[in-house]
N, C-alpha and C positions, 0 to 999 in steps of 0.2 A: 131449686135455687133461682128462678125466674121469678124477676123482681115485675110487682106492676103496672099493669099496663100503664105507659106514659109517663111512669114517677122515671125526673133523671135519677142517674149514681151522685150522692152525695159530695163527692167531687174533682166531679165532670166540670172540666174548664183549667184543670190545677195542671201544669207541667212541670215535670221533674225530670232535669237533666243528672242522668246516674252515672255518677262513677267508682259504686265501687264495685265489691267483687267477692268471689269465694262465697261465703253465709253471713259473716257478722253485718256486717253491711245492705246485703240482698236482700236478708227476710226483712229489714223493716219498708224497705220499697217492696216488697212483694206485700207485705202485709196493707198496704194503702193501696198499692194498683187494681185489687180486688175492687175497690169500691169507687172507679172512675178516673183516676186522675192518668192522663198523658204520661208512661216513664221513658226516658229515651236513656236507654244504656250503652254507654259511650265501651268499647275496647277495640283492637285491631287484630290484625290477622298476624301480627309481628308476637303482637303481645295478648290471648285472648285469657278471659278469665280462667284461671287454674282449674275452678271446677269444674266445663265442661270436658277435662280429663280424669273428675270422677266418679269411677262406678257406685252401683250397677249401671251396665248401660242394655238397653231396648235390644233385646232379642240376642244378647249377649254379645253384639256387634260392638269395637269399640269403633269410636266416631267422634269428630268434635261437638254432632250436635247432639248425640245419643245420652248422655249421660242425665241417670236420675235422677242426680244432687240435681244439677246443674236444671233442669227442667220444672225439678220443684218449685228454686225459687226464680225462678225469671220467667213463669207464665203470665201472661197478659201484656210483658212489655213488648217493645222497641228496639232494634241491635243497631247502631251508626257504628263503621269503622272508623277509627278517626287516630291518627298518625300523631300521637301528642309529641313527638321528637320530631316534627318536620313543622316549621313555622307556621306554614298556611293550617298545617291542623289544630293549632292551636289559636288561629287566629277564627277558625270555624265555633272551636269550642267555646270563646266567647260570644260569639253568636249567638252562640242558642241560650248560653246564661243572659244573654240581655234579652232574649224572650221565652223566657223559662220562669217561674216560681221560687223553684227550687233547686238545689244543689247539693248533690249527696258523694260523701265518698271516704272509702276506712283504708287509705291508705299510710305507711309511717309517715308521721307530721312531718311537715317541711317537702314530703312529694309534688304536692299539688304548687306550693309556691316557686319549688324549681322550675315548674311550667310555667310559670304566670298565672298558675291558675288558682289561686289561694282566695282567702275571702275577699281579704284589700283589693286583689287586682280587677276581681270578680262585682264586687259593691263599687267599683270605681264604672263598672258599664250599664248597671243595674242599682241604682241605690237601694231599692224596699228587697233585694234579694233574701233570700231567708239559705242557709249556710249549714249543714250539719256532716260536721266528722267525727267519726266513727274509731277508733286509736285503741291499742293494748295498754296503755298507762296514761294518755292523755296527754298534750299539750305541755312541754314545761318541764320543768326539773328533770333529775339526773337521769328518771329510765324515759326520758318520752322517747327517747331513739330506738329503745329496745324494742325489740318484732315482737310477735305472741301468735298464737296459735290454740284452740279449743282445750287441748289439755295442758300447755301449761300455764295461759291463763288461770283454770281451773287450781294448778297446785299452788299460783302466787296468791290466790284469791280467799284460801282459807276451805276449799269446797273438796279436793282429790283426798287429804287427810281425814274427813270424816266418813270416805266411802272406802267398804269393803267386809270382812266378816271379823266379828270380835277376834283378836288374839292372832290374826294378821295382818301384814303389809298393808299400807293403804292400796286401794284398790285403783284408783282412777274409776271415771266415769264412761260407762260405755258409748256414751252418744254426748258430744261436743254440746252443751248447754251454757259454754257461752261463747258459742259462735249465733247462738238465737237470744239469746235473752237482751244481749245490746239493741238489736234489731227490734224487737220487741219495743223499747224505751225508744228507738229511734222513732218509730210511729207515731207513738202517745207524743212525744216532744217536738215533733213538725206540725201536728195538731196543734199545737198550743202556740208553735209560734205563728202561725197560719191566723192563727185566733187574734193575735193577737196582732198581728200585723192590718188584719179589721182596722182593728180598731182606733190605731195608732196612726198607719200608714208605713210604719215602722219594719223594716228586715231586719236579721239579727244572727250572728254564728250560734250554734250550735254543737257542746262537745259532749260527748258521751266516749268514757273509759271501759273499754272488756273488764279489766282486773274488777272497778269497782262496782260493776254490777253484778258480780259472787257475792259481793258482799251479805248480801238481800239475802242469800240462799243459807249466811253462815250468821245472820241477828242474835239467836239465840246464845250461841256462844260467845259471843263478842260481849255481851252484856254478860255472862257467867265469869270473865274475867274480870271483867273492869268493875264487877260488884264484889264476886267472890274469892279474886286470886286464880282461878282453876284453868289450866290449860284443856286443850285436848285430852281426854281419854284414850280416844284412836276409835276405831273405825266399828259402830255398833251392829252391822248387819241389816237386819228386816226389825230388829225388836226396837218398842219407842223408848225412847232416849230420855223424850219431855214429856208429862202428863202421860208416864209409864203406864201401858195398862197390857194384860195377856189375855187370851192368844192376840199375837199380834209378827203375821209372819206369814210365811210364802209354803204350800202344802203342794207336796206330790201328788197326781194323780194320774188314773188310769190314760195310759198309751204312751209316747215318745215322748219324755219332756216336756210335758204337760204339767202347769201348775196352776192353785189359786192361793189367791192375799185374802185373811181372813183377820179382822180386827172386830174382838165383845172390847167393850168401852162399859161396860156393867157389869153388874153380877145379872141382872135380868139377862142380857144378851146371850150372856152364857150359858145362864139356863135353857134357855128355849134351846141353844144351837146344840145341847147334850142333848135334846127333846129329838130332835132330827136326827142325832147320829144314834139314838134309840140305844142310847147309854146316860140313861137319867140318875145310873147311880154315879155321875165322874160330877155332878153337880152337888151333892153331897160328901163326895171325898174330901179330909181332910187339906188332903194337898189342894186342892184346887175350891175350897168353899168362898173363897176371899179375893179380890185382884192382888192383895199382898202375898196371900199363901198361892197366889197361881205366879205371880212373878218370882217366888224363890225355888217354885218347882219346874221353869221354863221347861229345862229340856223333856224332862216326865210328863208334861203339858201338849208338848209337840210328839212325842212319840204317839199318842193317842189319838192324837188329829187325824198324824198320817196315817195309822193305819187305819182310819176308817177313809178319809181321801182317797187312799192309793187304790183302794179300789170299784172307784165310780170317777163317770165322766168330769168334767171339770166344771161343765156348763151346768150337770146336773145339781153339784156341788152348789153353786152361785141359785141357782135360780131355787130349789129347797133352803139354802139359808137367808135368802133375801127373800123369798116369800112368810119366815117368823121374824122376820126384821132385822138380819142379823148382816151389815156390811161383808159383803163378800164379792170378787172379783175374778175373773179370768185372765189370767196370764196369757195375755193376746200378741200373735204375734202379726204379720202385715194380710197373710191371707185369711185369717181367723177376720179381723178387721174388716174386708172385704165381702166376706163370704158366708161370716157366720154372725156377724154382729147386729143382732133384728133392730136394735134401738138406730144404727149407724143406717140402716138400710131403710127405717123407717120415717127419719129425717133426710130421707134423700143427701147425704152429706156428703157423696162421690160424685165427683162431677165429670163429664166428659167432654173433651175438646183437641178439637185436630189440631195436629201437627207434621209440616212439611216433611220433615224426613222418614217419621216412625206410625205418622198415621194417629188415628183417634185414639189417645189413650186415659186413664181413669187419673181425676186428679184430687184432692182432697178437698172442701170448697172453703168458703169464702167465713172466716172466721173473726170477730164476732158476726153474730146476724141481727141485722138491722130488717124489723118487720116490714116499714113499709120503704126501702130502698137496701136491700137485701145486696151484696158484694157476690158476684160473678165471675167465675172463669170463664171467659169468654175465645182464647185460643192458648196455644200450647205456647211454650219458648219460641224466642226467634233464637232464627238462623243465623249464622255469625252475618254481622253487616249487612242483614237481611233487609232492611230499613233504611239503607245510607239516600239509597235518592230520594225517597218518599219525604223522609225529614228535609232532608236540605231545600225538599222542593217544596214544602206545604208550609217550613218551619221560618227560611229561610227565604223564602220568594225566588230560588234559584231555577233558570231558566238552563233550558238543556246543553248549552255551550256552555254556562261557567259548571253547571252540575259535570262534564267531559272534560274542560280545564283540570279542575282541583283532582279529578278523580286521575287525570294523566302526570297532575303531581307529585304523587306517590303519599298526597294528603287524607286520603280515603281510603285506605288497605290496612 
């Protein structure tokens, strides 16, 4: 992941004063800090981000600074403590927004203007500021007050009702995807007002909604009402829904819980993959000659699979049906990832960087990649307020009596 000699990071020069927290917020500063820019994340020792309480944590220690979430996304930053309920702290935090780029934070609207610290108050010290919050509904009408959280976002959003297995309960989603996918937008959207602010001279707030970025996730059926009447069906499992085609589904194999995603998009694909499982007559069976006679014989479909899956490795599976062309996957899980995955190990795409408390640890890199100014992990999370004099003194021109003033104020804790 070392980027060439002498090219800066793309951008190197940008500060981003961070306030927010937890994931929805974080991954989109995390996803820009990779590639240069200054982030200074503002919390206290009263009040520190929730996820540095959660697990997993580094050697199974809990800790404020241990925590995995928490370390994921806040590699490469900055930590200021800063006492946003004691005046001088908040008279610090416009500080650094008057010399700062940017200002990030997904707290419930109306938080940050309790402090004074809203866009208005914020573009009153800084006018070209650029402004992005981050909200479970957004800004405005009747639910902007309501809180949100990864899954139920997910259920208001149109996304928990499609997950889970035909013929039951919706499922919920195993992993909070939209506590990342706002983040996500947040990134693409401070580029653009970055861009735009070029050009212009011009800063600009910025709102991005958790709810309405599920949206994106549930297109398809939104437009199957609003053409056809049709609600939900409920919750289809592994098999395709749109542009149905079989096998198309998740296969047992040999050891612990071990599985592969195998999807023929053809009748060819599914030829060759009978070829491999060295059952060339399932490719002539009635039931299966067709992707319409393989879709009304699903389950008789997947009995067959499995029992030729179940017993071989999983990698052998993937790499035999991707060598006749035939999409297939390994159900990987974090150390499989690590340890077995030659394409992951061969793009070098783990990265390592110290950290104060837990030491050198493996971190995932710098996504997308940029050939000739390539995004870098360059150290682990800070340590809570790990940063508070550095900034106040590199940021702020604080000399070591007012940096011991504010800090005996109880402004910096």
């Amino acid at each position: 992941m070392d980027r060439p000699t002498g090219e800066r990071l793309p951008l190197e020069g940008i500060r981003v004063l961070d306030f927010t927290w937890v994931v929805a917020g974080a991954t989109g500063t995390r996803m820009l800090v990779d590639f240069g820019p200054e982030v200074i994340k503002v919390e206290s020792a009263q009040s520190p981000d929730p996820i540095r309480f959660g697990p997993p944590f580094a050697e199974r220690k809990v800790g404020i600074n241990r925590s995995g979430w928490f370390n994921n996304v806040n590699r490469n930053k900055k930590s200021i403590a800063l006492n946003l309920h004691h005046p001088t702290g908040v008279e610090i935090a416009k500080r650094l927004a008057a010399v700062s780029d940017v200002v990030t934070e997904n707290f419930t609207p109306g938080t940050m203007e309790g402090w004074g610290l809203g866009y208005d108050d914020l573009k009153a010290v800084k006018s070209d500021i650029i402004y992005c919050a981050v909200s479970g509904y957004g800004p405005g009408g009747r639910n902007s007050r309501y809180t949100s959280w990864g899954p139920t976002a997910q259920a208001t959003s149109g996304m928990t009702i499609m997950s889970g297995l035909p013929g039951d309960e919706p499922a919920g989603w195993g992993y909070s995807h939209l506590d990342l996918m706002p983040g996500y937008l947040m990134a693409i959207a401070l580029l653009a007002a970055l861009r735009h602010r070029r050009l212009t001279g011009e800063g600009m707030a910025v709102d991005i909604s958790q709810i309405e970025t599920g949206i994106f996730l549930s297109g398809p059926r939104i437009l199957d009402f609003t053409v056809n009447g049709r609600g939900y069906p409920g919750p289809t499992g592994n098999r395709a829904e749109f542009l149905a085609v079989a096998p198309h589904n998740a296969y047992k194999c040999r050891g612990d819980d071990r599985w592969v995603a195998i999807v023929c998009r053809s009748d060819g694909e599914w030829r060759a993959m009978t070829e491999v499982m060295g059952r060339p007559d399932l490719a002539d069976d009635p039931r299966f000659l067709t992707n319409e006679s393989r879709l009304a014989h699903e389950e008789e479909l997947h009995r067959e699979i499995s029992a030729w899956t179940s017993e071989l490795d999983p990698y052998d599976v993937m790499d035999r049906l991707q060598a006749a062309g035939v999409p297939c996957g390994v159900v990987q899980d974090a150390q499989d990832k690590i340890e077995r995955d030659r394409q992951l190990s061969h793009r070098s795409f783990f990265s390592r960087a110290d950290h104060p408390e837990i030491g050198e640890r493996a971190f995932e890199g710098a996504v997308p990649r940029l050939v000739r100014t390539p995004g870098s992990v360059r150290q682990g999370a800070p340590l809570l307020g790990e940063h508070t004099e550095r900034v106040l003194r590199d940021a702020l021109g604080m000399d070591d009596a007012e940096i011991a003033e504010v800090t005996a104020s109880g402004a910096c804790r």
